[in-house]
LOBA-211222 format. One line per field, with one value per residue: residue number from 1; x, y, z of N, C-alpha, C in turn. Coordinates in steps of 0.05 Angstrom, whole numbers, plus 5000, padded with zeros to 4 digits. Layout:
BEGIN
num: (NUM/...) .
n_u: (X/...) .
n_v: (Y/...) .
n_w: (Z/...) .
ca_u: (X/...) .
ca_v: (Y/...) .
ca_w: (Z/...) .
c_u: (X/...) .
c_v: (Y/...) .
c_w: (Z/...) .
This chain:
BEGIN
num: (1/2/3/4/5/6/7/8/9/10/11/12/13/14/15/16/17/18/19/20/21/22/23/24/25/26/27/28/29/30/31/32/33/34/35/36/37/38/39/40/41/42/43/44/45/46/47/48/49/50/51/52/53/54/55/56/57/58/59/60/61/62/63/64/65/66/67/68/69/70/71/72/73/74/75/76/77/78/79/80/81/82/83/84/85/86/87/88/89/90/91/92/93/94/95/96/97/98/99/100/101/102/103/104/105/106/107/108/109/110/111/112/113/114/115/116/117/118/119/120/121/122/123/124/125/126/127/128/129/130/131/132/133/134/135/136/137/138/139/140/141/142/143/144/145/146/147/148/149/150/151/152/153/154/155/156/157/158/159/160/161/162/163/164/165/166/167/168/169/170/171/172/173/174/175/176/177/178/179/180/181/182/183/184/185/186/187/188/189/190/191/192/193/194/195/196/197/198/199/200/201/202/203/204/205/206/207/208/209/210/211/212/213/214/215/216/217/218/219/220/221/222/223/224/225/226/227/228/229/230/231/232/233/234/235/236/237/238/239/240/241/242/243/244/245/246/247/248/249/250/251/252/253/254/255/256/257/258/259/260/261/262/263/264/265/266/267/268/269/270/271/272/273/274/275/276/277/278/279/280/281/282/283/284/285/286/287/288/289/290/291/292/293/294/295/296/297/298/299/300/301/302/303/304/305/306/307/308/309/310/311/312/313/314/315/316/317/318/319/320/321/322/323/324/325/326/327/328/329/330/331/332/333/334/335/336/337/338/339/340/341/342/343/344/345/346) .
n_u: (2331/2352/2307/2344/2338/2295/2306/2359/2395/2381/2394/2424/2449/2485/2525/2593/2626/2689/2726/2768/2799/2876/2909/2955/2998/2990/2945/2888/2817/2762/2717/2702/2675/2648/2598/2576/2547/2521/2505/2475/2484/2511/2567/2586/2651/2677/2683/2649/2661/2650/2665/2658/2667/2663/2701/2692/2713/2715/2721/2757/2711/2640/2601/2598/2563/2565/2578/2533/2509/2465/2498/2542/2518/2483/2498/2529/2509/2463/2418/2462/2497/2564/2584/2545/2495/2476/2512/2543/2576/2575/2604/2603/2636/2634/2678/2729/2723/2692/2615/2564/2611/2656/2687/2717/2673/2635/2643/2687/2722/2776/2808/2802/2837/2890/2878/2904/2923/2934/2909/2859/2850/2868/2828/2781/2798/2786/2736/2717/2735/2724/2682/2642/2652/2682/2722/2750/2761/2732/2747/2770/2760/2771/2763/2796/2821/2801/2834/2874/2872/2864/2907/2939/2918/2920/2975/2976/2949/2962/2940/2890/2851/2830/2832/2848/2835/2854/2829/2843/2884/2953/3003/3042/3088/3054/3060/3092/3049/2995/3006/3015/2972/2935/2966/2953/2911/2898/2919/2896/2846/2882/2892/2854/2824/2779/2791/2813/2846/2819/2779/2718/2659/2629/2622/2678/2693/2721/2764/2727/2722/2762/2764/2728/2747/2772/2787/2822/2818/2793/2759/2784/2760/2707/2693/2692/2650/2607/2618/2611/2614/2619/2585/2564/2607/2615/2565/2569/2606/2598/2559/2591/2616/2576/2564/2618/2610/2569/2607/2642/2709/2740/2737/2747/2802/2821/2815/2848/2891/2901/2930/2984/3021/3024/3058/3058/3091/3145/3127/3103/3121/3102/3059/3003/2954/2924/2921/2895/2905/2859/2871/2852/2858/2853/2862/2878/2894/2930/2966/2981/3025/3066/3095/3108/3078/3087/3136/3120/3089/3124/3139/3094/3076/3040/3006/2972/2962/2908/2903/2846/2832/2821/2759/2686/2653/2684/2712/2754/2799/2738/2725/2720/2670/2626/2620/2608/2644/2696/2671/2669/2733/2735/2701/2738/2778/2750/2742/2801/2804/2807/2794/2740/2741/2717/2650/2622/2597/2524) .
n_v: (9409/9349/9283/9239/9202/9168/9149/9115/9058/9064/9111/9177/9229/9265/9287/9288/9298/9321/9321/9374/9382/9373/9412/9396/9443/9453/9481/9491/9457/9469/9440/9402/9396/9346/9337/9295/9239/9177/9116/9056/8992/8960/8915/8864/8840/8796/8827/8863/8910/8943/8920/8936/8985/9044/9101/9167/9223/9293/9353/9417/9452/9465/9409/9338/9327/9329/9284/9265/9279/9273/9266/9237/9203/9166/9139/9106/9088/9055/8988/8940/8976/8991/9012/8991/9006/8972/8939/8967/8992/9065/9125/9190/9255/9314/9361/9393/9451/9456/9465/9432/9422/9441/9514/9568/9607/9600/9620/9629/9666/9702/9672/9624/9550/9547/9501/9449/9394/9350/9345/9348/9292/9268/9277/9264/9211/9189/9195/9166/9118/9112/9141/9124/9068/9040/8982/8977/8993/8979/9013/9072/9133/9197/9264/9314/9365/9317/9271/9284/9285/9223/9202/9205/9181/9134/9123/9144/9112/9045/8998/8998/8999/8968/8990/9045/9104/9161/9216/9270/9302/9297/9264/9298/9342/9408/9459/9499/9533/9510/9521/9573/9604/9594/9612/9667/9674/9673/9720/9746/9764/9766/9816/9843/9908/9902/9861/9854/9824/9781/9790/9816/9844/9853/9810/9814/9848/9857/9816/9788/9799/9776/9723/9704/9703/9668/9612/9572/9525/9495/9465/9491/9488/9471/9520/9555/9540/9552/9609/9634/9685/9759/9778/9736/9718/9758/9746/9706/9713/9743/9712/9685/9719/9736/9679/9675/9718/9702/9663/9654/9694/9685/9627/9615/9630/9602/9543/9548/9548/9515/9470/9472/9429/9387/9338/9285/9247/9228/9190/9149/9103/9071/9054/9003/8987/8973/9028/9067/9119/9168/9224/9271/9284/9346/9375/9428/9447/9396/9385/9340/9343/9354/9316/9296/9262/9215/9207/9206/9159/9109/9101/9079/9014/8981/9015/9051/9077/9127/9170/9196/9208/9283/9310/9316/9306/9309/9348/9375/9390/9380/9334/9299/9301/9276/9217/9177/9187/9158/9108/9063/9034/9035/9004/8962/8959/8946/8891/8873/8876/8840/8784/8808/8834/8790/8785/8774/8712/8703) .
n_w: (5254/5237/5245/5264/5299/5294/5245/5252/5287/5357/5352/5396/5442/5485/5534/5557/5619/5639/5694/5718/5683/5659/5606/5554/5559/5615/5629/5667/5673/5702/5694/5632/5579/5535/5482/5453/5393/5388/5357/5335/5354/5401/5411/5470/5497/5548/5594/5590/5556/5500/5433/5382/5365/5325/5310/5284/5268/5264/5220/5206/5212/5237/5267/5305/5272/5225/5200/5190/5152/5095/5041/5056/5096/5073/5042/5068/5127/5115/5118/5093/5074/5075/5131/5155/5208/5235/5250/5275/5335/5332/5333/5343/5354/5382/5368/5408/5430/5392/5370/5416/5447/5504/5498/5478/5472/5511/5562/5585/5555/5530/5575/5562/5561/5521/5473/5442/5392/5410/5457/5448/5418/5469/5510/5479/5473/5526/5522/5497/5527/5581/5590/5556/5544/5505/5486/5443/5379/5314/5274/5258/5223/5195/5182/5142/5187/5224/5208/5210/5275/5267/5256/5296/5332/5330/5326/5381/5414/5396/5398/5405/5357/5295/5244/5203/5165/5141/5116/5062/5085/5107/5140/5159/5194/5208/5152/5113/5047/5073/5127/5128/5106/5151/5188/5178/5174/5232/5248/5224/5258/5319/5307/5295/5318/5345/5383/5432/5461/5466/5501/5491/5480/5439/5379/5330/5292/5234/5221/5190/5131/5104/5116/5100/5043/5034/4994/4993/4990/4969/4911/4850/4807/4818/4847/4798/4775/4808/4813/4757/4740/4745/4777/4807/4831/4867/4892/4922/4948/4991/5016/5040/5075/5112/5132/5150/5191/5236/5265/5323/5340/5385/5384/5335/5330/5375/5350/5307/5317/5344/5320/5314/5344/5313/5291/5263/5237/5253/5293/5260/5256/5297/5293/5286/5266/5202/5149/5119/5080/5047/4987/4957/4884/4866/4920/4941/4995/5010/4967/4917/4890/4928/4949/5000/5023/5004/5019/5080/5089/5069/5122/5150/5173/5153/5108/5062/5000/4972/4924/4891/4829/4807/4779/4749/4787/4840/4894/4909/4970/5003/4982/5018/5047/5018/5002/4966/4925/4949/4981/4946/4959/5014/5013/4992/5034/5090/5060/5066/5116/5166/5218/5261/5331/5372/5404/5468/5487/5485) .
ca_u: (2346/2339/2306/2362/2331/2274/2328/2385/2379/2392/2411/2414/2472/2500/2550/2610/2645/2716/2738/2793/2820/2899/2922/2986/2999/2996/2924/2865/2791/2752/2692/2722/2653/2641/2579/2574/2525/2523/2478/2480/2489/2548/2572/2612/2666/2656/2688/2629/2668/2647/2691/2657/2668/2671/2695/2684/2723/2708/2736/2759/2688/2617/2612/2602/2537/2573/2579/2505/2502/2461/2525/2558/2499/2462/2520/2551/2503/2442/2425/2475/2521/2590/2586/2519/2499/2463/2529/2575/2573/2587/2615/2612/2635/2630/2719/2733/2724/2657/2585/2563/2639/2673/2692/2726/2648/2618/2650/2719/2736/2810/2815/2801/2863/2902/2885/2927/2908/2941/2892/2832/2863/2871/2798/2771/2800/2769/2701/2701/2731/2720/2645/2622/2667/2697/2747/2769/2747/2742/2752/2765/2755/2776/2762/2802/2825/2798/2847/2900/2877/2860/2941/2949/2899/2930/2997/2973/2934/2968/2928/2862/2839/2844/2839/2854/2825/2852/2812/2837/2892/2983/3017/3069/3089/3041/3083/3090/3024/2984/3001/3019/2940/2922/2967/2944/2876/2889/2934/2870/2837/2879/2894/2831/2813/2756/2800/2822/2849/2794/2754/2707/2640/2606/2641/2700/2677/2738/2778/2699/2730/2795/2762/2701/2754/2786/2779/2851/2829/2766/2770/2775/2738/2676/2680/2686/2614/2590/2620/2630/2610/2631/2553/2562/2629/2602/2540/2586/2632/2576/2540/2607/2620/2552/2566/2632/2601/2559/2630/2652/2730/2761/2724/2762/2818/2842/2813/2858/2923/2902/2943/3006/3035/3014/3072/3058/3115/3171/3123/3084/3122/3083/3022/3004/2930/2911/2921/2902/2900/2849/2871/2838/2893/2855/2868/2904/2907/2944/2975/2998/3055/3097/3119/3103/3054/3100/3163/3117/3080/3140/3142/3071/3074/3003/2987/2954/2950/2888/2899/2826/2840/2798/2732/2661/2642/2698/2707/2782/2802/2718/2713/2710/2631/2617/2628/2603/2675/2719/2664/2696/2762/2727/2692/2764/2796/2741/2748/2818/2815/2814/2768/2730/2740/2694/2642/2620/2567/2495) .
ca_v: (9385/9319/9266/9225/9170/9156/9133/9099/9046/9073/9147/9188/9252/9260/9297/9276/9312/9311/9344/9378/9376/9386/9408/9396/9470/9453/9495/9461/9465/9452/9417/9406/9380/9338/9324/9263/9230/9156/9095/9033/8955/8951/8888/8866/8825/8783/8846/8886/8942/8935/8925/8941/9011/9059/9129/9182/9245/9315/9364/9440/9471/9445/9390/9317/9322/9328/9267/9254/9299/9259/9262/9213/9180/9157/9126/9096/9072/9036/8960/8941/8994/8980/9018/8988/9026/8948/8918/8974/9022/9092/9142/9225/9273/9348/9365/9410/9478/9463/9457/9430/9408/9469/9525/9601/9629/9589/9644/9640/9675/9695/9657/9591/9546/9550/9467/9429/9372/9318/9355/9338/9263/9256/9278/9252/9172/9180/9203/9133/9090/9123/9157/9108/9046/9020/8967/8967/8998/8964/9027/9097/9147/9214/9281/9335/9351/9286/9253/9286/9268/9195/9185/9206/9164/9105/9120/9140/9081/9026/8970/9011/8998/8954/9001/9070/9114/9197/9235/9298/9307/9292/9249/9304/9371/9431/9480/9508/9539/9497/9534/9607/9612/9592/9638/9689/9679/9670/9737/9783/9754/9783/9843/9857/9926/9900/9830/9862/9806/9756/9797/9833/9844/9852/9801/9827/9850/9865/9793/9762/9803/9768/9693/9709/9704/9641/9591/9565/9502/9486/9452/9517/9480/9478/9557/9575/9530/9576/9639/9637/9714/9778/9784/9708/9711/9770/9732/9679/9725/9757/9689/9675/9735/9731/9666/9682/9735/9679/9658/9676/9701/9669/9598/9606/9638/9576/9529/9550/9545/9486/9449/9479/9412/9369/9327/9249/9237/9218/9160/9124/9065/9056/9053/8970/8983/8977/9046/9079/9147/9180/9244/9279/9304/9375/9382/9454/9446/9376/9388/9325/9344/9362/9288/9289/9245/9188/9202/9191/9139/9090/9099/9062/8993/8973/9035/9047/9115/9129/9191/9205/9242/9307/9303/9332/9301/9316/9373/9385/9382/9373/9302/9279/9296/9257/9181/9156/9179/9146/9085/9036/9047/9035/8969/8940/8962/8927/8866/8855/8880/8816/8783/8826/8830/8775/8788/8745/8695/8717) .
ca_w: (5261/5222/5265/5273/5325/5271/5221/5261/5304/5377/5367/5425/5446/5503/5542/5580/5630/5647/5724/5730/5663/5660/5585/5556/5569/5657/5646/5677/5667/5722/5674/5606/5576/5508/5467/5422/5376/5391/5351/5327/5364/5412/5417/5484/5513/5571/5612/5578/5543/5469/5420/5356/5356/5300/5313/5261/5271/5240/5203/5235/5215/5247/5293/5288/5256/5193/5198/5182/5124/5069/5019/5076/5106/5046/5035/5096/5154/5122/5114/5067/5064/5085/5159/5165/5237/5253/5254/5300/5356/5325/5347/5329/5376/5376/5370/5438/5409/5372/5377/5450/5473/5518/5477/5504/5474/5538/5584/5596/5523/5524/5581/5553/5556/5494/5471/5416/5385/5431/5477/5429/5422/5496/5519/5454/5486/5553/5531/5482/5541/5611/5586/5535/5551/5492/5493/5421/5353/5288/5251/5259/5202/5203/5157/5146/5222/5230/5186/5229/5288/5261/5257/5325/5363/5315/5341/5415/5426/5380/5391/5402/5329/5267/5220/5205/5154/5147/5088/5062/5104/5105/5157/5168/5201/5192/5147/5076/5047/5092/5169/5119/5107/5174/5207/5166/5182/5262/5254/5222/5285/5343/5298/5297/5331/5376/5394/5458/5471/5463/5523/5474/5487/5413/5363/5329/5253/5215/5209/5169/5111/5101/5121/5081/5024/5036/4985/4980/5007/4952/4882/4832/4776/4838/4849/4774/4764/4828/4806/4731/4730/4772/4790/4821/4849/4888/4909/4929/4972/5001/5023/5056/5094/5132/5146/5177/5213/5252/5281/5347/5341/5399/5382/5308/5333/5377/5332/5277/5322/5362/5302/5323/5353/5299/5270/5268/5218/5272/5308/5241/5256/5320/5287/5290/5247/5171/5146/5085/5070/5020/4979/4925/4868/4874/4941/4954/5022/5008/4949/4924/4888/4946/4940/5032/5033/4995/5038/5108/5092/5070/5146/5155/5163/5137/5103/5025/4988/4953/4912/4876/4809/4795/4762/4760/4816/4865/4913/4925/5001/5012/4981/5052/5044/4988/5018/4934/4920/4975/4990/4937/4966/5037/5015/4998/5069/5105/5063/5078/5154/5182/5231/5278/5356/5380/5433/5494/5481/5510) .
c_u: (2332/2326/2318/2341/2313/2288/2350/2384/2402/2403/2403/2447/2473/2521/2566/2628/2667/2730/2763/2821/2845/2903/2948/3001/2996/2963/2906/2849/2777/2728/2700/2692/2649/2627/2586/2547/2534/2497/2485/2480/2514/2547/2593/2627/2662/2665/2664/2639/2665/2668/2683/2649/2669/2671/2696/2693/2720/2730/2736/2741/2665/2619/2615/2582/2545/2571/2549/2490/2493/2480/2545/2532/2479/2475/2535/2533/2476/2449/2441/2506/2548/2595/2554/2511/2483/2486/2559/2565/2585/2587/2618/2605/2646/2664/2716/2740/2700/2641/2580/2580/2650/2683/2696/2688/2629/2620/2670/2733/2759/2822/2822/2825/2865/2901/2895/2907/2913/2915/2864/2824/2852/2839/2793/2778/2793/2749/2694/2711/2728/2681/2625/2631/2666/2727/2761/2747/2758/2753/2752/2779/2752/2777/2773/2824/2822/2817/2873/2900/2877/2892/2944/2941/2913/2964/2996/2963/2934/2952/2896/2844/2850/2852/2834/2852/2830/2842/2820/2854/2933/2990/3042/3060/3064/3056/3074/3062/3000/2975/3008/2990/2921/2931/2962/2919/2874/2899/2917/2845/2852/2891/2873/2829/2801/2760/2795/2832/2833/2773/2746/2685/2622/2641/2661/2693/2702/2749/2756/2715/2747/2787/2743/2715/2771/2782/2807/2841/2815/2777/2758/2750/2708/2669/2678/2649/2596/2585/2626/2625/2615/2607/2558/2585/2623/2588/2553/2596/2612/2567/2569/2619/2600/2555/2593/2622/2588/2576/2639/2683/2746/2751/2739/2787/2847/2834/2834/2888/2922/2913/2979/3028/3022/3043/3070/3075/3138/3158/3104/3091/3106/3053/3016/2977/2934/2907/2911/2886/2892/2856/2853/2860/2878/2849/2885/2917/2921/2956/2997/3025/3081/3112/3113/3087/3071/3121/3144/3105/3097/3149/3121/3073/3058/2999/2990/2952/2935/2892/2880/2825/2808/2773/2705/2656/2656/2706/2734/2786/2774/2704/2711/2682/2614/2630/2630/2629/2690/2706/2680/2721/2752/2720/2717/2783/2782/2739/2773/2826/2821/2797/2761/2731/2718/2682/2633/2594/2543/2485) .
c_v: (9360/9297/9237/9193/9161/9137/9110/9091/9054/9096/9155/9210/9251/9286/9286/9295/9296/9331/9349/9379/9382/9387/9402/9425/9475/9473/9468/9476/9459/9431/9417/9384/9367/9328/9303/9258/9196/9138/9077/9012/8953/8926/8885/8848/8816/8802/8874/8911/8927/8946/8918/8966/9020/9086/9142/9208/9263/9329/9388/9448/9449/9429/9362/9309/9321/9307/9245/9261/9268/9255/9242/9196/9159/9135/9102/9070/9052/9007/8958/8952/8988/8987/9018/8984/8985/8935/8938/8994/9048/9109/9178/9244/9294/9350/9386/9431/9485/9449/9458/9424/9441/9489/9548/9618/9625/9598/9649/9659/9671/9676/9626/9575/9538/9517/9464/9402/9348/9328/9341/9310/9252/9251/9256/9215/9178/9182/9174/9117/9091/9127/9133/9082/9025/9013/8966/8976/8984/8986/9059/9116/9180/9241/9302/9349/9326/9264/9263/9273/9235/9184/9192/9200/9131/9104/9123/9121/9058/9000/8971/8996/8977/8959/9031/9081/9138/9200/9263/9308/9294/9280/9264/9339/9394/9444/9488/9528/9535/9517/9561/9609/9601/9615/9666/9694/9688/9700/9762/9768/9771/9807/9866/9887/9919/9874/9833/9843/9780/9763/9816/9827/9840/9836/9813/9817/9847/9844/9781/9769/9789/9741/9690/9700/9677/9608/9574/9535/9479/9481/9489/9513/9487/9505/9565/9568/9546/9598/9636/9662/9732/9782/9753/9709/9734/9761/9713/9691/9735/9740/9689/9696/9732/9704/9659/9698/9719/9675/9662/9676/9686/9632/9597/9613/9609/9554/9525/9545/9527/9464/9453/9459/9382/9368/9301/9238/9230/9184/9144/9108/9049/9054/9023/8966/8980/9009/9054/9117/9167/9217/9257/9297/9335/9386/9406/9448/9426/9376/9356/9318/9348/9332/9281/9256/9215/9183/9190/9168/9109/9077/9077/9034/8973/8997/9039/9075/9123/9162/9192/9228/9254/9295/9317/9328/9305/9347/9378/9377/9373/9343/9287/9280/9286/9229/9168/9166/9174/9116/9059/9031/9039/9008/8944/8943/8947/8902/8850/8873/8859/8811/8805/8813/8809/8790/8766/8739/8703/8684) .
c_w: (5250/5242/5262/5284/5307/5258/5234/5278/5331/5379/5382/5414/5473/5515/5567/5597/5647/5668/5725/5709/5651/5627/5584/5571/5598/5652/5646/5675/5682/5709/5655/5603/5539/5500/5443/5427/5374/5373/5334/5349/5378/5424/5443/5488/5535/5590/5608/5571/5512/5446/5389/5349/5329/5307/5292/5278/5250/5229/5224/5233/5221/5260/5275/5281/5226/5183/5184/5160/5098/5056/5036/5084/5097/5040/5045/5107/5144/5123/5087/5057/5087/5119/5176/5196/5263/5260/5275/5310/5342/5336/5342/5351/5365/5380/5393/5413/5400/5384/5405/5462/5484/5490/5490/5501/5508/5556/5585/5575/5531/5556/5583/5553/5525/5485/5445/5410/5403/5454/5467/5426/5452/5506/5506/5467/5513/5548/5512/5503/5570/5603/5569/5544/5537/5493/5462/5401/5327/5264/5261/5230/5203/5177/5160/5175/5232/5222/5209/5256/5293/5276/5283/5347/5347/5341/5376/5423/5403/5367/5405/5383/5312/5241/5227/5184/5150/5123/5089/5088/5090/5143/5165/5180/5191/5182/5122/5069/5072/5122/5156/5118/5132/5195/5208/5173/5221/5268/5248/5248/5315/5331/5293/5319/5353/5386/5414/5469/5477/5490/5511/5482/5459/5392/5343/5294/5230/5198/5192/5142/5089/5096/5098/5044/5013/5020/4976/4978/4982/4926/4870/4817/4798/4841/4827/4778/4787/4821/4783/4719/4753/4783/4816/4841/4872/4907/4928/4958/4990/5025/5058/5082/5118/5144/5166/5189/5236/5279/5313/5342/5355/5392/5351/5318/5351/5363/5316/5291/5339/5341/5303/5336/5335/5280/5270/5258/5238/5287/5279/5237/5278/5317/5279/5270/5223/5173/5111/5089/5042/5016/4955/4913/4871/4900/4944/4974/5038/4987/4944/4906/4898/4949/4991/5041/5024/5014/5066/5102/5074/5103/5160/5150/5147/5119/5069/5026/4965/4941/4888/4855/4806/4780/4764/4775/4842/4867/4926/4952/5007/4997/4995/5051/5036/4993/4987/4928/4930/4976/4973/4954/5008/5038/5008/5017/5078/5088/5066/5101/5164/5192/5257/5310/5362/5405/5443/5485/5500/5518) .
């Protein structure tokens, strides 16, 4: 583990718990618990809830340490750099499912309640203004999953934020390719032999095979330069199997269908922030010839569409990792956001 608190002024983690927690789905949790990664300068209002947030939402794999990955943080939080950590409260919390937030591996397996993303959303705004107690963010920035739920904390909480940021991500329905290679994946999961239903005792071997193989989502040109021989593309597949094996089953299994109520395309007029939405043209798992991404966001009242053509340096759907190709594109959002929430005079 990197030491964090050395580098950034005020890191610390945390967990918040939430009693009693009803899903959309009528199940409840009696502790529904979520880790975050908090640091930086919070500025307040004279009611003392600070209102120079910045949340940072992940993607569906790892937590929200990703968020700290050198290829973003090098980039991002020092003096200088555009989300310089001296000038805003930040925000990176573990997504319900991963890392230290609740998860079915923690005991309940198949009994875990089945959560959605409005579920992820909902928590996800009490643990920044019930647990932490912000009054207002200047920016939230969202990767991958993150990008989805970005649009749906924009539209659930309108006048939350000033700006809004999805990466690597569509403003519409799950469907097409997209939810076919997810359901495919969630389907060699409870087909598995040793699923039993998600009350298994030794993790469930069979579905690593299948996931292990999964590169729909990745720039090609990046796996030839990995694999540009059958000795490599082996090594490759290999690497990736073991590291699905890691996995626990039911912790991917609702992961992968906790997107199942994800359509924001009917409310993106109620979204009141600065929007812009970064793609990369070799995005599979955004493909941006389907022409989607133009039809919803005529819907956005504020909102910009950055589509980042191909190149050596980009990473298909994973150019969310790499901040040096998105940050331009970042430093002209925040200079025409507008002015920033004021806080109360000390």
């Amino acid at each position: 583990m990197a030491d964090y608190a050395s580098r950034w002024p005020n890191y610390q983690e945390g967990d918040f718990i939430l009693k009693d927690y009803r899903f959309a789905s009528g199940e409840v949790l009696p502790e529904l618990k979520l880790h975050y990664r908090v640091m930086g300068v919070p500025q307040r209002d004279a009611s003392g809830k600070i209102v120079n947030g910045l949340l940072l939402l992940q993607g569906n794999t790892g937590t929200g340490e990703n968020w700290l990955r050198p290829s973003l943080a090098d980039h991002l939080y020092g003096p200088g750099q555009p989300l310089d950590a001296r000038n805003y409260f930040i925000i990176m919390q573990d997504a319900l499912g991963r890392g230290g937030s609740s998860k079915p591996s923690d005991g309940l397996r198949g009994n875990f309640p089945r959560y959605r993303y409005r579920d992820m959303v909902d928590s996800g705004y009490r643990l920044i203004t019930e647990g932490l107690g912000v009054g207002h963010l200047r920016l939230v920035i969202g990767s991958s999953m993150g990008g989805m739920h970005a649009w749906m904390w924009a539209e659930m909480h309108p006048d939350l934020m000033d700006g809004v940021i999805p990466i690597s991500c569509q403003p519409v329905q799950i469907s097409g390719r997209n939810w076919l290679g997810r359901r495919a994946q969630a389907e060699a999961i409870r087909h598995d032999p040793d699923w039993n239903n998600g009350f298994y005792d030794k993790n469930p071997r069979h579905y690593i095979y299948a996931a292990a193989g999964n590169f729909g989502t990745e720039s090609p040109t990046r796996i030839q330069e990995m694999a540009p021989t059958l000795d490599a593309a082996n090594a490759l597949y290999e690497k990736r199997l073991a590291d699905a094996a890691k996995g626990d089953a039911n912790n991917q299994l609702w992961a992968i269908e906790a997107i199942m109520d994800y359509d924001p395309e009917p409310d993106l007029d109620k979204i009141k922030a600065k929007v812009m939405l970064i793609n990369d043209q070799e995005d599979h798992a955004n493909p941006p010839e389907l022409g989607t991404v133009e039809r919803a966001m005529k819907r956005v009242k504020n909102g910009r569409y950055v589509l980042i053509p191909a190149g050596p340096d980009t990473h298909g759907h994973f150019s969310h990792f790499y901040a040096e190709l998105w940050k331009p594109y970042l430093i002209e959002f925040l200079a025409e956001l507008g002015p920033e929430r004021a806080a109360a005079a000390e």
